[in-house]
C-alpha positions, 0 to 999 in steps of 0.5 A: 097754106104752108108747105113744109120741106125737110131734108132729112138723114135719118128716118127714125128722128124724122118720124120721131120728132117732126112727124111726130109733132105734126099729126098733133096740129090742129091745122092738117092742111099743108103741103109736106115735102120729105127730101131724103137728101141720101136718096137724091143725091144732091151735093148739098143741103141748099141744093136739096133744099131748093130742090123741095122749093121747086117742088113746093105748091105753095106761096109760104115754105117752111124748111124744118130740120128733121129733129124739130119738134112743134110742142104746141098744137097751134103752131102751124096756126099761128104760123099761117096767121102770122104769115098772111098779117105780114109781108116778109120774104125771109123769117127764121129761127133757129136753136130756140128754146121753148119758153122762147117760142111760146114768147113769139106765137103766145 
């Protein structure tokens, strides 16, 4: 199972984009941790991030940004699939543009 954690700024893109786009996932069982980086007060995004980590349940993290917006349905899918098939101790990604991503989890 995956945990997602986001720090995030802004409450109306968060809601907007990532909260939006994950009701629409066919996978619904994940940990979501949702870090108002304002609220807690941390110096840095690293250290909120961490924060979250510590939180987390979860063997798998995935640290989104609250404008990342998941276009397919089946992404988080593919994502745990992907994540169970290899062993790896970082993946990213970052400023890809959806024919992009539909090459890699397609």
């Amino acid at each position: 199972m995956l945990t997602i954690i986001c720090a995030y700024n802004n409450k109306e893109v968060l809601e907007k984009y990532l909260l939006k786009s994950l009701q629409k996932q066919t996978v619904q069982d994940y940990e979501l941790i949702l870090l108002d980086a304002k609220e807690l007060g941390t110096k840095t995004a690293a250290a909120t991030l961490n924060y979250g980590a510590e939180k987390a349940q979860n063997d798998t993290l995935m640290f989104v940004h609250q404008d990342v917006e998941f276009l397919e349905e089946h992404a988080l899918e593919k994502i745990e699939a992907f994540s169970r098939e290899h062993t790896f101790a970082i993946a990213g990604v970052a400023g890809v543009k959806k024919t992009r991503f539909y090459k890699v989890f397609s």
